[in-house]
C-alpha positions, 0 to 999 in steps of 0.5 A: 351474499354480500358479506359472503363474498367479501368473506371470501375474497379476503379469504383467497387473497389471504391465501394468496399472500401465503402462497406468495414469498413475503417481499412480494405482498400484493396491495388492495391496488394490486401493486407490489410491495418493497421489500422491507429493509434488513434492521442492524443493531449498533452498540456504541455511538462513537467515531466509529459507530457513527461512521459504520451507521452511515455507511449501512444506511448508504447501503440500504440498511436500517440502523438502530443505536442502543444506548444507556440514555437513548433520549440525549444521544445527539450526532448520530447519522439521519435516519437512524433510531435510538433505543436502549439496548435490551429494545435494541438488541430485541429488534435486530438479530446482527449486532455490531460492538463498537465499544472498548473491551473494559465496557463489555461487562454491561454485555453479560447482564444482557445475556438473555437479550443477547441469546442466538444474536450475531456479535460483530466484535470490531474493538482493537487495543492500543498496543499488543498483548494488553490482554490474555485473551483475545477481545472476541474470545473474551466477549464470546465467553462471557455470551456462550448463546450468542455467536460471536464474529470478529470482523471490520476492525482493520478499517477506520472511521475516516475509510467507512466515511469516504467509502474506502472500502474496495481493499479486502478485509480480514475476517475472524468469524465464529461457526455461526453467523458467517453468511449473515456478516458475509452477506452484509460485508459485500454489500458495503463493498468489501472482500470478504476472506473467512479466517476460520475459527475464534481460536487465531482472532488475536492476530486479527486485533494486532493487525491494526497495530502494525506500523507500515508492514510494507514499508519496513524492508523498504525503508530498512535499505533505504536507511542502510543506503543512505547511511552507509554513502553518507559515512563514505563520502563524509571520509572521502571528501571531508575528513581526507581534505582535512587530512591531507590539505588541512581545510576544513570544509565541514560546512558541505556536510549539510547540504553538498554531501546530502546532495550527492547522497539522495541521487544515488540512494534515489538510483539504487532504490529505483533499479532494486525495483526492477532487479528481482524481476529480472531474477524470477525471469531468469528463474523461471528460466532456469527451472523451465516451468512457472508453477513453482514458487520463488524463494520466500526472500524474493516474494518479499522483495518483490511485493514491496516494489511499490514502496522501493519505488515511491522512496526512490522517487521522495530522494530524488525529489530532495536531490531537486530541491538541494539542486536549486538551494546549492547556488544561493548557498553562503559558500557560493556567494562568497566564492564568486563575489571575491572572484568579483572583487579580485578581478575588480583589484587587479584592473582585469578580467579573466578570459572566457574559454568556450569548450563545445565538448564540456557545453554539450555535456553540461546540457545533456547531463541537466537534460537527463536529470530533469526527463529522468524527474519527469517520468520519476514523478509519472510513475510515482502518480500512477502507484496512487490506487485512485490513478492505478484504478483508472488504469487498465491493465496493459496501460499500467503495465506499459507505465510501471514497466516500459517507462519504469525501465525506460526512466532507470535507463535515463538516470543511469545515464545522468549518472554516467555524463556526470563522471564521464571525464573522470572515470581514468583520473587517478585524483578522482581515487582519493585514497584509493577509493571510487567516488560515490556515483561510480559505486551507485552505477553498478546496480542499475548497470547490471539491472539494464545488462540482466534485462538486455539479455532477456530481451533477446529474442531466444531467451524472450520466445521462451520466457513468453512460452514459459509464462503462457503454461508451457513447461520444459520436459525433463529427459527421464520424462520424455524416456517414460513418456515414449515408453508409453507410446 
């Protein structure tokens, strides 16, 4: 009797535990039993194998490495195994590829190994088109029983070691398999977005090719600026002193000239940051409704801001330093030093004149410049996404919008007390041409008028209106709507 009990106890908890799910197995105490961890494969034990490997053992995951000598495969992460492929491959069912592509021929001898597994391709190339086909789509063709998923290449070594990963990740995946990787990648703390098919995946593995996508517009005009008011100040200034007076002041080339062209490309930039949404205002006027896309050119500007406005900020940070550099120049010395040694000739000092009105405006004009660096350097900081993140929503916009126009407002006024008494000289027109500073004050002037205008308080009642969902009925559909009625 007994052994017959004992029988059949086992034989209900047996029953038991097939009635149960399996990560809920009750133990002879009677508690449950954690779930056991999901085991991923990893085939590569670089940089970036390494880094992924720490990553999913940080996120809970088991790890295991295949390797050709699995028994000296030193500096892999604590806590992971190591096993040669085939064993490795057997045990897991998710298998990252985390090697180059001229080593994917071992992968067909492995074909059976490999048969209804997941494939995580992650390779890149070092430079466009090096193949005719994509790295996926090869790796897929020569495993036709495997699924293949193209997935996590656009993130590093160094982004999986510091956890950077809260940015969205593109992702090329085969039919099967999706929900597997999709699973696993939110689990690291990634967006997942499913790109489709295999067929596009050679535009994934050029994305990390790309060299400052964003940046390219940005630095485009920024270049043509700078260019553009180097040349016309180099003629202004040095080749019309030569010209007309016979000096040769080509000295100022390297530090005079670059310290009038930095503030005023450092301007222009700043108000090309709040110029396009001053536009889509006036657009969404116009149009009456928000539901209708901006012109692609205004997209475009409009999502490179960011990068504008942090080039703003680096030629306003070399107008800082010119700034200070401009007093200890040879130049400079020398001037005041024989002023020194004639007054000292001459047995007689040259008299002070103090000019309230030329004090006040020197004050002002340094007051301005170092304010407006201030919140230069303040809105730069809060565009970092580890100070931005720390931010919410209204905080950021008060930051980025009120004293973003509020800094544009102080520096064009920097601008304006610069040439405040020079505007109606007629030597300031040398050949008949406006300084530089008068033709950098005409965008930020027409940003600050565009925007004064629509903070009226009619055009800022029906922009609200316009962005809370209300549209402007057109004439002919309020004829068809009273007909209705």
């Amino acid at each position: 009797m007994d052994a017959l009990k004992s029988e059949n106890i086992t034989v209900v908890l047996r029953l038991s535990e097939m009635m149960k799910p399996e990560s809920v197995l009750m133990h002879p105490l009677g508690t449950a039993a954690a779930p056991e961890q999901e085991l991923l494969c990893i085939f590569g034990a670089g940089d970036l194998g390494r880094s992924l490997g720490q990553r999913l053992l940080q996120s809970g995951y088991r790890v295991v490495y295949g390797s050709r000598r699995p028994h000296s495969c030193g500096l892999l992460p604590q806590g992971a195994q190591v096993m040669s492929h085939a064993a490795a491959a057997q045990s897991a069912r998710l298998i990252f590829i985390c090697i180059h592509r001229e080593h994917y021929a071992f992968l067909e001898t492995m074909a059976p190994h490999l048969e209804g597994k997941v494939l995580v391709d992650i390779s890149n190339n070092l430079k466009k088109d090096m193949y005719p086909e994509a790295n996926a789509a090869y790796l897929q063709r020569l495993l036709p029983d495997a699924s293949v998923v193209k997935g996590l290449n656009t993130l590093s070594a160094w982004a999986l070691q510091n956890g950077l990963l809260a940015g969205k990740q593109l992702y090329r995946k085969s039919a099967d398999g999706k929900q597997a990787v999709a699973a696993m990648s939110t689990k690291l703390g990634l967006t997942v977005l499913d790109k489709g098919s295999l067929s596009a995946a050679r535009e994934l593995e050029d994305f990390p090719l790309q060299l400052f996508p964003e940046w390219r517009l940005p630095l485009r005009v920024a270049v043509g600026l700078t260019a553009f008011f180097f040349f016309y100040l180099l003629i202004r200034d040095v080749i019309y002193a030569y010209v007309e007076q016979g000096k040769d002041i080509s000295y100022r080339i390297t530090v005079a000239l670059g310290n009038k062209v930095f503030p005023i490309v450092s301007l222009i930039m700043l108000s090309l940051c709040y110029l396009p949404g001053v536009i889509a205002a006036f657009l969404q006027l116009y149009r009456g409704t928000k539901y209708r896309r901006f012109p692609d050119w205004l997209d475009r500007w409009m999502l490179c801001r960011k990068q504008m406005g942090l080039i703003a900020l680096g030629f306003a940070l070399l107008h800082a330093i010119y700034t200070f550099v401009i007093s200890t120049r040879y130049a400079v010395r020398h001037k005041l030093i024989s002023r020194v040694v004639d007054e000292m000739k001459k047995n007689k000092t040259t008299p002070f004149y103090f000019d309230n009105t030329e004090a006040w405006g020197q004050d002002s004009f340094y007051m301005l410049g170092i304010l407006g660096f201030f919140l230069y350097v303040l809105l730069g900081l809060t565009s970092l996404p580890s100070v931005g993140g720390s931010l919410s929503w209204r905080e950021f916009n008060f930051i980025q919008s009120k004293l973003g126009h509020l800094t544009l407002i102080i520096c064009t006024s920097h601008g304006y007390i610069y040439g405040w008494n020079k505007f109606l000289q007629p030597s300031t027109y040398k050949w008949y041409t406006p300084p530089g500073y008068m033709l950098c004050l005409i965008v930020p002037s027409v940003v600050l008028v565009l925007k004064a205008l629509v903070l009226l308080p009619c055009v800022d009642r029906t922009l609200t209106r316009i962005r809370q969902g209300w549209e402007r009925t057109q004439p002919n559909e309020e004829m068809v709507q009273a007909t209705n009625l």
